[in-house]
ROTOR-527574 format. One line per field, with one value per residue (C-alpha): residue number from 0; residue in one letter; x, y, z. Coordinates in steps of 0.02 Angstrom, whole numbers. Example, Ala and Ser with C-alpha at 12.3 -4.5 7.8 and 13.67 -1.06 7.14 Angstrom:
BEGIN
seq	c(0_1)
type	c(A_S)
u	c(615_684)
v	c(-225_-53)
w	c(390_357)
//
This chain:
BEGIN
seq	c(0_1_2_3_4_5_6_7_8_9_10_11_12_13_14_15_16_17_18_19_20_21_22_23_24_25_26_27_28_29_30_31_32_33_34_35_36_37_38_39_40_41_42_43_44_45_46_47_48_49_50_51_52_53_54_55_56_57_58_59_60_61_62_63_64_65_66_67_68_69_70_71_72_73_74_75_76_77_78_79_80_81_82_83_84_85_86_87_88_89_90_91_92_93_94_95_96_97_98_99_100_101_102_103_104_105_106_107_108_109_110_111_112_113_114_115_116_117_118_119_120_121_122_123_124_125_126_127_128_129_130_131_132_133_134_135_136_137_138_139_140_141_142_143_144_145_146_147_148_149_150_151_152_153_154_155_156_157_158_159_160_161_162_163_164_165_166_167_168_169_170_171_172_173_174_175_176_177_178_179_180_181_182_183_184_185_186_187_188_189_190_191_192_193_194_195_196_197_198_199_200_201_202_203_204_205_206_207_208_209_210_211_212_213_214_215_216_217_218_219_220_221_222_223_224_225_226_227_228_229_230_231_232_233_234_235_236_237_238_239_240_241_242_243_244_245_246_247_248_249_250_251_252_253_254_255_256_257_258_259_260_261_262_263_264_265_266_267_268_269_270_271_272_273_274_275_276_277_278_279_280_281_282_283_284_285_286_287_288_289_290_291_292_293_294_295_296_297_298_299_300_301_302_303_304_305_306_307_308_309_310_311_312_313_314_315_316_317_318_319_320_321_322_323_324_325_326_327_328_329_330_331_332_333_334_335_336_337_338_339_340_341_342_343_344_345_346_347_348_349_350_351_352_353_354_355_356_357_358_359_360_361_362_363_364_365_366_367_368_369_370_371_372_373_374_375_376_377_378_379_380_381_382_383_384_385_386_387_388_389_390_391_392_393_394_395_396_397_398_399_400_401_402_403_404_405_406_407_408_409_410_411_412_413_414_415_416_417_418_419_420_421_422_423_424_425_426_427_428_429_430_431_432_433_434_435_436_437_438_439_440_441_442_443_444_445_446_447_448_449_450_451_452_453_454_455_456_457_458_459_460_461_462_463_464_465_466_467_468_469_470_471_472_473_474_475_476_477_478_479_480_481_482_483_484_485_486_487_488_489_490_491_492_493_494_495_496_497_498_499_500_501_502_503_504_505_506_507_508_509_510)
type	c(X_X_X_X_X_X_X_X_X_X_X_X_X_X_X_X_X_X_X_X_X_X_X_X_X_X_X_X_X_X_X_X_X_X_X_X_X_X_X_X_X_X_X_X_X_X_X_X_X_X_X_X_X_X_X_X_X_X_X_X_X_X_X_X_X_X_X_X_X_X_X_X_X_X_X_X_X_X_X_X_X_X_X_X_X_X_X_X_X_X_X_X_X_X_X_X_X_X_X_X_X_X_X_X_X_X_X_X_X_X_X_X_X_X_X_X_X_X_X_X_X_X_X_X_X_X_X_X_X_X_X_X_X_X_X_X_X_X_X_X_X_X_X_X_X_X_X_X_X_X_X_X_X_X_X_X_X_X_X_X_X_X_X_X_X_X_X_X_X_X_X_X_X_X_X_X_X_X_X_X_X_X_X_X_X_X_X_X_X_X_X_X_X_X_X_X_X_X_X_X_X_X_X_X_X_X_X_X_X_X_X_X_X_X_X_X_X_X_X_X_X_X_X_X_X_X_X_X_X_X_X_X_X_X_X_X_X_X_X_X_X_X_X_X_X_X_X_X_X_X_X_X_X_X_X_X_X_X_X_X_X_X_X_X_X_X_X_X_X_X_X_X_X_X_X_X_X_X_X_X_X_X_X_X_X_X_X_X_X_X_X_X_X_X_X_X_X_X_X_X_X_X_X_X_X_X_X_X_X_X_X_X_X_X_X_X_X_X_X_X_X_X_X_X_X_X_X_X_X_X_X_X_X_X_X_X_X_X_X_X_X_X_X_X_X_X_X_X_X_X_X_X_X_X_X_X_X_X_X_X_X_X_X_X_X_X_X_X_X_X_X_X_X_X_X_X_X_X_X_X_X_X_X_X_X_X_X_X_X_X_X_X_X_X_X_X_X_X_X_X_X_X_X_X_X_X_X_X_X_X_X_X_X_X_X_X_X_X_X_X_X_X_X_X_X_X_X_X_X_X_X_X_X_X_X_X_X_X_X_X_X_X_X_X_X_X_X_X_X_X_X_X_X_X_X_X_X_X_X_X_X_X_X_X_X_X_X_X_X_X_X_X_X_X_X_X_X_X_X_X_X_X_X_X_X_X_X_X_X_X_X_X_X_X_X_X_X_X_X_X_X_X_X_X_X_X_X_X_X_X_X)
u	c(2153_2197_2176_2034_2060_2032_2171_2295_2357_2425_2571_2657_2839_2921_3095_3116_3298_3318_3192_3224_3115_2981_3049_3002_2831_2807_2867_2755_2617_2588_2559_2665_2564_2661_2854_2929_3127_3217_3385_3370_3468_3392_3214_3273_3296_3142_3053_3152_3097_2905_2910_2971_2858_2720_2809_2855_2636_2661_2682_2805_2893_3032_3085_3097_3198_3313_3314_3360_3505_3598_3551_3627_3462_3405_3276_3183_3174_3099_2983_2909_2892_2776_2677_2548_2689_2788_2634_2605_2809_2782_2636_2702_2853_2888_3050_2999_3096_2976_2981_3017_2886_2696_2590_2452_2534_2587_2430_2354_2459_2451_2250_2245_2363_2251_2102_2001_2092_2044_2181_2357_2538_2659_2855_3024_3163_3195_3367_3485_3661_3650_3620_3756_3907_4000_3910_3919_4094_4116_4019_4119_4216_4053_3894_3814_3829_3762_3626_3544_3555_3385_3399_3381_3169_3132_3055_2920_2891_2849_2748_2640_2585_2558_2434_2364_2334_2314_2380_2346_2516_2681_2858_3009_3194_3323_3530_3589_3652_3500_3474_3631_3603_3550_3486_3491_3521_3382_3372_3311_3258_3145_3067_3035_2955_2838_2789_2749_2627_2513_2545_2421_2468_2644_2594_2462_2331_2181_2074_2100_1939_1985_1996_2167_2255_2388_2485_2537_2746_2824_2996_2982_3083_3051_2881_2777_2763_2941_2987_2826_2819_3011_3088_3265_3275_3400_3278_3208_3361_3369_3539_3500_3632_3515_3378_3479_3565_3735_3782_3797_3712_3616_3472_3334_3143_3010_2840_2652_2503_2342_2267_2057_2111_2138_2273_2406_2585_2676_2861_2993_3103_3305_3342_3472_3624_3718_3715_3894_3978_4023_3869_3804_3929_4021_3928_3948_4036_4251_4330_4466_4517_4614_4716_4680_4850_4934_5123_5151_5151_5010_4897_4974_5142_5083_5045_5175_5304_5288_5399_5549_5525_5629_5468_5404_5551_5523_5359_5401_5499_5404_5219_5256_5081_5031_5204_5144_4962_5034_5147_5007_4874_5017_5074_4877_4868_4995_4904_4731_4801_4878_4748_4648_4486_4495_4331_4169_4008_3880_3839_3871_3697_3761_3858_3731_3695_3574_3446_3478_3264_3256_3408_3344_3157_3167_3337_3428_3561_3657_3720_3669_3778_3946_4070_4223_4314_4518_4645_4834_4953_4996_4835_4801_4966_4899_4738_4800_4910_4758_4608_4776_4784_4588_4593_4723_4689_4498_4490_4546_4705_4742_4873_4986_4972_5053_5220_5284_5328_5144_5074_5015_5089_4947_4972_4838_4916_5046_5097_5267_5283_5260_5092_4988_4818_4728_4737_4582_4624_4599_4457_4426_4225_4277_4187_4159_4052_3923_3995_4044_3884_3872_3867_3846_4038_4067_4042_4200_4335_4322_4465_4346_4255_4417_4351_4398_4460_4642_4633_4517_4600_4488_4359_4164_4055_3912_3817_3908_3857_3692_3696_3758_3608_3498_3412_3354_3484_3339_3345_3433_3512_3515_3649_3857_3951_3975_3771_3732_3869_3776_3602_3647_3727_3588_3464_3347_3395_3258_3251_3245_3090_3010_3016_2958_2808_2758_2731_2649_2521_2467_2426_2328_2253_2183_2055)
v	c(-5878_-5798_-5609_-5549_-5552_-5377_-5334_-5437_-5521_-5681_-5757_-5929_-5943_-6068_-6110_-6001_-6029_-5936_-5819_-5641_-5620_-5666_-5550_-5387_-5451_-5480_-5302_-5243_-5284_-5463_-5624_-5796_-5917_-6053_-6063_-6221_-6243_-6406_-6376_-6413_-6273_-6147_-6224_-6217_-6041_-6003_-6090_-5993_-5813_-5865_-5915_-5749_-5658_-5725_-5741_-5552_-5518_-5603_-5493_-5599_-5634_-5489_-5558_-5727_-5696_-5587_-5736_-5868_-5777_-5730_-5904_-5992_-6109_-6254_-6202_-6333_-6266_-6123_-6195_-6283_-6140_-6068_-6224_-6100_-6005_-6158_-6239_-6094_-6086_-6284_-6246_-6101_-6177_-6337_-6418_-6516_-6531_-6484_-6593_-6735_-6721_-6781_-6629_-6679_-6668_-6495_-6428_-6484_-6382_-6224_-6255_-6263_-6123_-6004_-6048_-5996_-5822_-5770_-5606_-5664_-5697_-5811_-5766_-5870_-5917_-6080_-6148_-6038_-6122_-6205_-6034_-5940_-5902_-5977_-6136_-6139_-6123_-6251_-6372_-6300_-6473_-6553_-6517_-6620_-6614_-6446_-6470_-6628_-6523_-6535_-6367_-6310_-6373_-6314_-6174_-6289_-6342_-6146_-6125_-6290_-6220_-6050_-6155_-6266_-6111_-5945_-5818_-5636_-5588_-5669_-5638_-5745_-5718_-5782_-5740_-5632_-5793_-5846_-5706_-5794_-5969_-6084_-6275_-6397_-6241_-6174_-5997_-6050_-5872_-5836_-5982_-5964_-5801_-5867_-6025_-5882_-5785_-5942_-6068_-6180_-6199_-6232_-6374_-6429_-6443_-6459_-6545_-6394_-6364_-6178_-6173_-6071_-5936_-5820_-5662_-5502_-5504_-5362_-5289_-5191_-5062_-5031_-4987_-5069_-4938_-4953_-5118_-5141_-5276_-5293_-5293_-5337_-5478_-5367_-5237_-5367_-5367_-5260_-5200_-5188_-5031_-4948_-4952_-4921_-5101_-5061_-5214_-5225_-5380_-5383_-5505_-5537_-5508_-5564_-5510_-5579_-5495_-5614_-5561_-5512_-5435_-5246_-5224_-5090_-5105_-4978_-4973_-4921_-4780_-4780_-4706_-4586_-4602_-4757_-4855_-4878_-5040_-4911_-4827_-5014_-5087_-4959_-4966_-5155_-5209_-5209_-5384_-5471_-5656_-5804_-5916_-6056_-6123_-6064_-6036_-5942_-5776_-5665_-5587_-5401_-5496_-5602_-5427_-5346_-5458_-5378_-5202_-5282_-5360_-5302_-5255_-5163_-5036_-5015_-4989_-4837_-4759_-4840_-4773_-4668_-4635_-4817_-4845_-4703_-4783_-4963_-4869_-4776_-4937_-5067_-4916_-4899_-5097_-5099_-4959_-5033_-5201_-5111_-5027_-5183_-5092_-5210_-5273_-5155_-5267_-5172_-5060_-4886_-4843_-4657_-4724_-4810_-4680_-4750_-4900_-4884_-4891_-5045_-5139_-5111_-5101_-5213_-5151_-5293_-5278_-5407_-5426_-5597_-5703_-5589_-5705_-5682_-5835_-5892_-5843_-5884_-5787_-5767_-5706_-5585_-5492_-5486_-5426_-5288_-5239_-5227_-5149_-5000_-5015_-4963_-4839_-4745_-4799_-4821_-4964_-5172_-5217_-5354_-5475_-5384_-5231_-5325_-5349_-5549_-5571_-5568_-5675_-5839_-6003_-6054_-6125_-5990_-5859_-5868_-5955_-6012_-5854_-5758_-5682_-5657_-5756_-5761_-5568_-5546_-5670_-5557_-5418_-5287_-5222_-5057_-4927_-4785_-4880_-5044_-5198_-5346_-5469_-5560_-5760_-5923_-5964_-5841_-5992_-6050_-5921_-5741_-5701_-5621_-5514_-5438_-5305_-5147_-5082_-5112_-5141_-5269_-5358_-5505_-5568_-5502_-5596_-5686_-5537_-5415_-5504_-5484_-5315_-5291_-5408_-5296_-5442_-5333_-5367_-5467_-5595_-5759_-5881_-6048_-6198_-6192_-6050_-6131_-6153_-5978_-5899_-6005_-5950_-5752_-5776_-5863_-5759_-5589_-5416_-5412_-5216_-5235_-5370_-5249_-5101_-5227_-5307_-5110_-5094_-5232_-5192_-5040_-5109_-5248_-5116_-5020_-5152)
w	c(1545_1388_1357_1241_1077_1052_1176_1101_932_943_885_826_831_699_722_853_921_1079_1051_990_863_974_1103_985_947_1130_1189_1042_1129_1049_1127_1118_1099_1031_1004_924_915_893_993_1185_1242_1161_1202_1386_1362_1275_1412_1557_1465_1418_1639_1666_1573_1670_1839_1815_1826_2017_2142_2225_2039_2070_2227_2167_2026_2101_2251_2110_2025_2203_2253_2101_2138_1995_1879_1898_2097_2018_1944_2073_2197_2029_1949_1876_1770_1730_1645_1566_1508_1463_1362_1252_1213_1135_1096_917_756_608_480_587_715_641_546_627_794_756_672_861_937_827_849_1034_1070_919_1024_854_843_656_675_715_650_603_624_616_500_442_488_362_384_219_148_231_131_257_234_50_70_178_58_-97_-125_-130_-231_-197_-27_-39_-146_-56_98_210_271_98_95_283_218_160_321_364_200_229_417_304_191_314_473_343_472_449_423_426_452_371_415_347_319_136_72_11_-114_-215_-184_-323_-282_-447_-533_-493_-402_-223_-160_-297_-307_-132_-149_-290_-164_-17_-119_-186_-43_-102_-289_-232_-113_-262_-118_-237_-122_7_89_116_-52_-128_-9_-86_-10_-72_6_71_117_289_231_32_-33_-149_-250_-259_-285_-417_-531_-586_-384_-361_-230_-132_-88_15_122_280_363_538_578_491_625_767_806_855_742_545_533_356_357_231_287_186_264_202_200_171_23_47_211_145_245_209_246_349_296_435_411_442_622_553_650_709_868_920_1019_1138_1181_1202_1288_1398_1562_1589_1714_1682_1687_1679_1606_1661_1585_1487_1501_1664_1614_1780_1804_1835_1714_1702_1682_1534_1443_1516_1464_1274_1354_1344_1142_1026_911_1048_1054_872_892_994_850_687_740_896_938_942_1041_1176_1183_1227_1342_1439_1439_1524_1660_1693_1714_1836_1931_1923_1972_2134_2157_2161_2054_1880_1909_1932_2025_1960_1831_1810_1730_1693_1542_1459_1301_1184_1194_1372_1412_1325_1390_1545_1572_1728_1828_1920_2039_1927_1757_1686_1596_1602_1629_1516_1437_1492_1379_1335_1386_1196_1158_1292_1194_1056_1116_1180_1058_931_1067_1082_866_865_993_900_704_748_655_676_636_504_539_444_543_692_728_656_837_895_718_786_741_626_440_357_441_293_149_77_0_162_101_226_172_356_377_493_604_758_763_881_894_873_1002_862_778_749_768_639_636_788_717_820_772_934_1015_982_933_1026_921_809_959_1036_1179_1151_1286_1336_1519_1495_1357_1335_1217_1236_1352_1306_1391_1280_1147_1191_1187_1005_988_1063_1206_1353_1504_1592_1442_1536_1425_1499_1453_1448_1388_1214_1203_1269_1130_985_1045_1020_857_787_855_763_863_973_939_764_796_893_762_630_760_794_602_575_750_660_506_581_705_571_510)
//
C-alpha cells in the first residue's frame, strides 16, 4: 500500500544507473516509484537498495541484513526469506532500455506506478558518454561516427515521457561536455533547452489531447532574475565542491518547472568551505594490496627495494624533505608489518569529520565493498613515492616530477624527443582537498585514484570511491569489482541529489 499522497511526492527515475540521484530524492523525503536503467549490474543494484529500503521498515530487516553480509549468503536467498519486499524491489525497478523497449509498454508502467498522482517528479540523465570530452575525443578521427551517435537523441526519449506524463517538476543531468558539443553543426545543448521548455511543439504532437505543455527551466544554483532572457548556457552548470562534495566533479543540471503551476524556485546556496578526501575518507578501514604478478618477495620488500636505487640516494640530497618523508614512511612499514597492525576491521568512527551523519545513518559493524585491487610490484613504488610527493608538496606529482627510474615503460609516457607527453599518468587524491572527478574509467586504471596515504600504498577501493561520491556506507553495490567501479563513476553524488530534492520539496510544498 502506497503512502498518501499528501505525505509523500512521488518520483520516476529515467536512466537511473545505480541509483544516486534517486538516493537524494529518497532521503528528501520523496518516494521511488519507478526506476528504469538498461545495464544489468547496475539494475541489480538498484533492485538490492529499493529491497532495503523497505526491508529496513521490518523489524526483523536489521538482523537480516547484517545476517546476509557476515553470511556472504545469495541475494536471491534474501529474497526469498522477504517475498513482500522483493516484489516490492521487482516492482520499482525495472531493467529496460528506453528507446528500445515499446512506449506503450513504458507509459504502462509510469501509469501504474503514478497511481493518478497529479504532484510528482521526473529525474535522470540520459546516457552522456557521447557528450563527454573524453568521448568526443575518442571519436575525433571520425565524424561521423560521432555525429550518428544514438546517445546523442536519448534525451528525446526523456522529453517524449515529459510530453506524454507532464510531471510537476523535473530534473535532467547530464556531464559539461554537452554545453560545447555541436551535432550536424548544430549546437546540441541549446537546442535541447528550447525542446525542454515546449515539449510538445518539439515532438509536433498536434493531435495531443492534453493539448500543448511547456516549462519555465531552471539552474539550481543561479536565479532567474539572473540568468534573464540572454543566460549563458554555463550558468546552468553546477560544480559539486561547491556544495560540500569532497569531489570537483562539475555537472550540468537543468531543472523544469510546469508552467500554470505557480511554483517558485528555491535556488541553493554554496556551503562555504570545502569537503576534503581526508575528512571523507580517513576513518575507513587501513589496507593493504597484493600482487598482481607475484615476483617473490613480500609486499614491504617490493617497496622497500627502492632504498638501495641510485635515484633514491639522490633523492635524499636533491629534495631532502621528500628524501626524509620516504625515509620515515618505509621505516614505519617495516614496523607496522612487525607489528602485524596494517589492516584496521572496523572503523574508527572518531575520525570521521564532516558528512559523517549522512555516511552513516544506519551504523554497520562492516564496511561494504572495501576490498582493494592487486598491484605490481612496480607500481606499488611508484605509489608510494607520489602518496610521500603529496604529503610533502600537497599536491600530485606529474610524471616528470618522478625520478626516470620509476617512469613506466609505456610509449605516451615520452616521445622521441624525451618530452614527456603522458605527464599525469599517476594521481594521488590529495587529503587537503576535494578530489579529481570520480569517472566510470576507475573501473579499469586506479592509477588515476592513488591513496594517499603511504602505508597503504594502493589504489582507492570501490568503497572509497563511494565516499568522494557521497553514497551513504549502507549503499551495497552488487556485481564484480570492474561493474561496482563503473556504477560509482557514472553515478549523481547522492548528497548533492539530496540538497537539490530538498529545494525542489519546498517549492512543491508551498502550493
Amino acid at each position: 500500500m502506497r503512502k498518501s499522497e499528501n505525505k509523500v511526492i512521488p518520483v520516476i527515475d529515467l536512466f537511473a544507473g545505480p541509483g544516486g540521484l534517486g538516493e537524494g530524492f529518497t532521503q528528501a523525503g520523496f518516494e521511488i516509484r519507478l526506476s528504469i536503467e538498461c545495464d544489468t549490474q547496475a539494475h541489480q543494484t538498484l533492485q538490492f537498495r529499493a529491497f532495503f529500503r523497505e526491508l529496513m521498515k521490518n523489524v526483523k530487516g536489521g538482523c537480516a541484513i547484517n545476517e546476509f553480509f557476515s553470511s556472504g549468503a545469495n541475494i536471491e536467498e534474501l529474497f526469498s526469506a522477504f517475498p513482500d519486499q522483493a516484489e516490492h524491489a521487482r516492482d520499482e525497478s525495472w531493467c529496460a532500455r528506453l528507446g528500445s523497449t515499446p512506449d506503450r509498454e513504458v507509459d504502462d508502467r509510469i501509469d501504474k506506478a503514478l497511481q493518478g498522482s497529479k504532484k510528482w517528479a521526473l529525474i535522470g540523465g540520459p546516457p552522456c558518454q557521447a557528450y563527454s570530452l573524453v568521448g568526443r575525443a575518442r571519436m575525433r578521427g571520425s565524424k561521423s561516427d560521432f555525429e550518428d551517435d544514438h546517445r546523442h537523441f536519448l534525451y528525446k526519449e526523456y522529453l517524449r515521457i515529459v510530453e506524454k506524463h507532464r510531471p510537476t517538476v523535473f530534473v535532467m543531468e547530464n556531464v559539461k561536455g554537452i554545453l560545447s558539443a555541436n551535432v550536424k553543426e548544430t549546437a546540441i545543448f541549446a537546442q535541447i533547452l528550447s525542446d525542454l521548455r515546449a515539449p510538445t511543439k518539439a515532438l509536433k504532437c498536434r493531435s495531443s489531447s492534453n493539448g500543448e505543455v511547456e516549462y519555465e527551466l531552471h539552474s539550481i544554483a543561479v536565479s532567474s532574475d539572473t540568468l534573464g532572457k540572454d543566460f549563458e548556457p554555463k550558468q546552468f552548470l553546477v560544480r559539486a565542491e561547491e556544495f560540500g562534495i569532497p569531489q570537483r566533479r562539475h555537472r550540468i543540471f537543468i531543472v523544469g518547472i510546469r508552467k500554470g503551476t505557480g511554483i517558485k524556485m528555491n535556488y541553493l546556496k554554496p556551503s562555504g568551505s570545502f569537503t576534503t578526501v581526508g575528512d571523507v575518507i580517513g576513518d575507513l578501514p587501513k589496507l593493504r594490496s597484493g600482487f598482481s604478478r607475484n615476483v617473490g618477495g613480500d609486499w614491504v620488500t617490493a617497496i622497500d627495494g627502492m632504498r638501495n636505487q641510485p635515484w633514491f640516494r639522490s633523492m635524499v640530497k636533491g629534495d631532502p624533505e621528500l628524501g626524509q618523508m620516504l625515509d620515515f614512511e618505509l621505516r614505519q612499514l617495516r614496523q607496522m608489518q612487525n607489528n602485524g597492525s596494517n589492516i584496521a576491521s572496523v572503523r574508527n568512527r572518531s575520525k570521521a569529520k564532516k558528512l559523517d551523519e549522512w555516511y552513516g545513518k544506519i551504523n554497520l559493524p562492516y564496511i561494504l565493498n572495501h576490498e582493494c585491487r592487486n598491484h605490481m610490484a612496480s607500481d606499488l613504488q611508484r605509489y608510494f613515492y607520489a602518496a610521500c610527493y603529496s604529503k610533502v608538496h600537497h599536491k600530485s606529482p606529474k610524471i616528470s616530477d618522478f625520478p626516470p627510474a620509476l617512469w613506466p615503460a609505456h610509449k605516451n609516457v615520452h616521445n622521441t624527443d624525451k618530452k614527456v607527453i603522458f605527464d599525469d599518468r599517476f594521481r594521488v587524491q590529495c587529503e587537503n582537498g576535494p578530489s579529481t572527478t570520480v569517472v566510470s574509467h576507475i573501473s579499469k586504471d586506479g592509477h588515476y585514484y592513488i591513496h594517499p596515504d603511504p602505508r597503504q600504498c594502493r589504489s582507492m577501493t570501490v568503497r572509497e570511491a563511494a565516499r568522494l561520491q557521497t553514497f551513504p556506507d549502507d549503499y551495497f553495490f552488487t556485481g564484480p569489482r570492474t561493474a561496482q567501479f563503473h556504477q560509482v563513476g557514472n553515478a549523481v553524488p547522492p548528497y548533492l541529489a539530496y540538497q537539490i530534492a530538498t529545494a525542489l520539496k519546498k517549492s512543491l510544498s508551498a502550493k
